[in-house]
N, C-alpha and C positions, 0 to 999 in steps of 0.2 A: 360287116353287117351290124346296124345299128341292135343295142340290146333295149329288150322292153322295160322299158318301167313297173316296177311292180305296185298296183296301184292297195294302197290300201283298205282294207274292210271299215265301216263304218255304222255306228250305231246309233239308232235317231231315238232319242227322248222326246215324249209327245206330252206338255205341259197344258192344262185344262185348268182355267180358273172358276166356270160355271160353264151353264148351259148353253149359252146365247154368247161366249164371249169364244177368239178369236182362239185357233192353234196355234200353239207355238213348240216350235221342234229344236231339237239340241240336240248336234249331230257329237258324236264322241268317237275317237277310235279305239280299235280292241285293245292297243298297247295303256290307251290312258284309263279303259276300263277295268283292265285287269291289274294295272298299277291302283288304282281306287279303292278297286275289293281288297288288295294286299292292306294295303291302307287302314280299310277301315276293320279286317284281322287283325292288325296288329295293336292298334287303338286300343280294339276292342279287349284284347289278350291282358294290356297292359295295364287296364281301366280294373280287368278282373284277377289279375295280380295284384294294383295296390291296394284294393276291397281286401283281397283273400290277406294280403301284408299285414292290414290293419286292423283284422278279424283274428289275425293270429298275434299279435300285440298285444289286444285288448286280454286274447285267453290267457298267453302268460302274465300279463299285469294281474288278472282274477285268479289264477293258480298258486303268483305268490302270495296275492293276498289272501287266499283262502291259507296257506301253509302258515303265514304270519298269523292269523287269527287260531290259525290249530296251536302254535307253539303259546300262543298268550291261552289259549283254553286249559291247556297243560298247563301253563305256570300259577294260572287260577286254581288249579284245581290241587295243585302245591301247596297254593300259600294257603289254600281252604285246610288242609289236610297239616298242614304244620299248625296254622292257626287253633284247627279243632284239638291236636294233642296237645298245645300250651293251657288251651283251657280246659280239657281231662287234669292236667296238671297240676293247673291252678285251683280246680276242684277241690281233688284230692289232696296237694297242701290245705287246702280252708276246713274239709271234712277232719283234716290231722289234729288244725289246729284248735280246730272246737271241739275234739275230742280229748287234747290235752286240754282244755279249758274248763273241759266238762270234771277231766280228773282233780281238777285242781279244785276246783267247786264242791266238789264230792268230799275230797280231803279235808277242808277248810270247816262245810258244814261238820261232819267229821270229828271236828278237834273243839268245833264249838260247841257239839252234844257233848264233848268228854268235859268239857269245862263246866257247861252249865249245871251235869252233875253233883247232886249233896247226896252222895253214898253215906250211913253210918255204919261203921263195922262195929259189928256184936262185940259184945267183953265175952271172956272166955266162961266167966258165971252162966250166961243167958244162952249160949252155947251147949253149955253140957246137959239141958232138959232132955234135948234128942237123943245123946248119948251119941251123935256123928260129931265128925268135923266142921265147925264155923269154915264158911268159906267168906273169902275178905276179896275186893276189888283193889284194895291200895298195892299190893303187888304189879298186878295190871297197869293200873294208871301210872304205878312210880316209873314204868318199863316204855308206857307209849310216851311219857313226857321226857324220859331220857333220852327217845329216839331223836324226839322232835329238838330239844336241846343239840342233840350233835347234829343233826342234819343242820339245825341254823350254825352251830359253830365251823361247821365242818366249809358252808356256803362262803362263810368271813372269814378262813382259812384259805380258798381256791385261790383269788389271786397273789397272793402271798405266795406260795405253793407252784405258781405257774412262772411266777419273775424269778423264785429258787433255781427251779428247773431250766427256767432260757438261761440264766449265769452257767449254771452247771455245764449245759452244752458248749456257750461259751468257751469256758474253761478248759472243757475235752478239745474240742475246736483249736485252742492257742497252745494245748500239749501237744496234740497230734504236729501243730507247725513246729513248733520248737522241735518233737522228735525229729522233723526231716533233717534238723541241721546238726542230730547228735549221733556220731558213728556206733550205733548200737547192731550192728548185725556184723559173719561175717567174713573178710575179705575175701576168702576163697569160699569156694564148694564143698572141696574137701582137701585131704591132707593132713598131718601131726602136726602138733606142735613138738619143736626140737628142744626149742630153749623160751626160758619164761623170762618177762620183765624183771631187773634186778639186777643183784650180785652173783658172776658167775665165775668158772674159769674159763680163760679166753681160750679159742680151739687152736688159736699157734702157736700162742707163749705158755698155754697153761697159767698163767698166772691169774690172780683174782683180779677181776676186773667187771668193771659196771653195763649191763646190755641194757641197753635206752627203750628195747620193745621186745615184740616175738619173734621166734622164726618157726614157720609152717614150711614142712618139705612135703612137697607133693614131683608128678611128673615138670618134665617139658611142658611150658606154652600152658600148663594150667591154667583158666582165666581169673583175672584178680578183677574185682569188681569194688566200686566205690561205693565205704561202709557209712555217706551222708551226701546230702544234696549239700552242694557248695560248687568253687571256682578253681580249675586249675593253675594254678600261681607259677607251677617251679616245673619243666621236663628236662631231664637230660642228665649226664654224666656227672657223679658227685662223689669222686675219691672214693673210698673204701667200700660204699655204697652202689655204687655201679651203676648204671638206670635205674633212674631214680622218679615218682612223680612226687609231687605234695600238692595237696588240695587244701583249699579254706572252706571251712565252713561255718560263714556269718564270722562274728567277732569274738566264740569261746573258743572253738576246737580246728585242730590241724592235724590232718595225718599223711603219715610218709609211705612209699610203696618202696622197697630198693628192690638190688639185684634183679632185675626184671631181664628179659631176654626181648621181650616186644612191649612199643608202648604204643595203643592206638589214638589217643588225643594230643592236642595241644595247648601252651598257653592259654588260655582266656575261656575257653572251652568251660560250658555249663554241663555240669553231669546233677544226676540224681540219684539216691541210694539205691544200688543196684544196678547202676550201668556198668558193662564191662570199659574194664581203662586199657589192661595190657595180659600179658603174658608170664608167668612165672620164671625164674631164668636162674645162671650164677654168674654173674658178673659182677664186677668189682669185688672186694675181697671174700670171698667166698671158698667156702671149703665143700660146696654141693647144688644143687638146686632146690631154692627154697626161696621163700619171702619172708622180706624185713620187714616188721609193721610197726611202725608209730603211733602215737597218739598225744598231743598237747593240747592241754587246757589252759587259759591264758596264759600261753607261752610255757607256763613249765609242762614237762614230761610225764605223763599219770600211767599206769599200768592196761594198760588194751584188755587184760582179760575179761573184768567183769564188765566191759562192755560188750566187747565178743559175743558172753554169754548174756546176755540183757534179758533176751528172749527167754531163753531157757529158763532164767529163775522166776521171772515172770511169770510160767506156766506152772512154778512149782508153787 
């Protein structure tokens, strides 16, 4: 059994150009009509999307520009507000300075009424009618011209007085340096002294014999610290001395550390007065734990103590 055809629906457009002129019909089917209207939704959607795209473009371009005109309003109103206290500023300096200008005028007229002055001072005869005391102006004027005297002397003294004072500091300045390279403090914290720079008797032989430095006993590992800014030159074992350090400092002074039990630097090593070097110890000839301390001054051997104490007399 043959199947039927299904015939399709169809839609007539009826085209009218005037009154008097001909019909004409435009048959359409439902498929290409309702494809048409899809059509022209979607057009239509699309049309009013890139509208609303470009309405919403336009607003943020005008948002930032409004945000950019708000931050330049603010930075105007900055530079108005900085501007306005530079010239409160500059006011008040010009108000200062014509009021120093004014005192200056004041003082000057001032000195020119004292000058233009012919006081005569009474004799003591013309005086004694009244039976008071003559009173005399030259007192006065001899007082405000000696003021004025020093005040000029004093003015042609200032810079004299101020190139004094930069030397001076100078001076302080190139002590203070030279102090960092002179072992003035010292070497330990704390501890005695056992034995002083000099002639002594020696602790094994007894006999007289010459000690090159001090010796401070204190504990174990006491720390020893360096009594000047300078260079570690010398570490390590040195006969009778034991660990040993020697520092330079600059081209007068050198000093020894011995007997040490710990030594934390090495050759070439910069320290400054007051770093710790080592440890307190008794090694190498030793009869305890203590530190050996040196001190040479171009090359010869000088006494550590009144350096030790630098400070202390200093304050006395």
């Amino acid at each position: 059994m043959a199947k039927k055809k299904i015939k399709q629906k169809k839609w007539s457009i009826v085209l009218l150009s005037g009154a008097k002129s001909s019909v004409k019909y435009v048959n359409i089917t439902r498929y290409l009509l309702h494809f048409s209207i899809l059509f022209i939704a979607i057009s239509t959607l699309a049309v009013f999307g890139y509208i609303y795209y470009q309405f919403y473009e336009k607003e943020q371009e005008q948002k930032a520009l409004y945000e950019e005109v708000k931050k330049r309003d603010l930075d105007m109103e900055e530079a108005k507000h900085e501007i306005e206290l530079a010239k409160q500023e500059n006011t008040y300096l010009q108000e200062e300075v014509l009021t120093v200008q004014r005192y200056i005028e004041e003082f000057k007229k001032f000195e020119e009424r004292l000058a233009e002055l012919e006081l005569e001072v009474p004799s003591a005869t013309e005086g004694d009618r009244g039976g008071g005391t003559p009173f005399s102006f030259g007192d006065h004027l001899e007082t405000s011209d000696t003021a004025s005297e020093r005040l000029l002397e004093m003015q042609a003294e200032l810079p004299e007085l101020i190139a004094s004072f930069e030397q001076t500091v100078d001076r302080l300045h190139a002590y203070e340096k030279e102090l960092r390279t002179i072992p003035t403090i010292m070497p330990t914290d704390n501890g005695r002294i056992t034995s002083h720079f000099g002639n002594r008797a020696d602790p094994f032989t007894r006999a007289t014999s010459f000690h090159s430095g001090i010796d401070i006993a204190a504990p174990l590992n006491t720390p020893i610290y360096a009594t000047a800014d300078g260079i570690i030159i010398s570490v390590g074992w040195e006969g009778g001395y034991g660990r040993t350090i020697v520092i330079e400092h600059g081209d007068t002074y050198e000093t020894l550390y011995a007997h040490l039990n710990e030594i934390y630097i090495s050759v070439g090593d910069e320290v400054e007065k007051g770093d710790l070097i080592g440890g307190m110890g008794t090694t190498g000839r030793s009869t305890g734990v203590h530190l050996h301390y040196e001190i040479r001054r171009n090359g010869s051997l000088v006494d550590p103590y009144p350096y030790m104490t630098f400070h202390e007399s200093q304050g006395d």
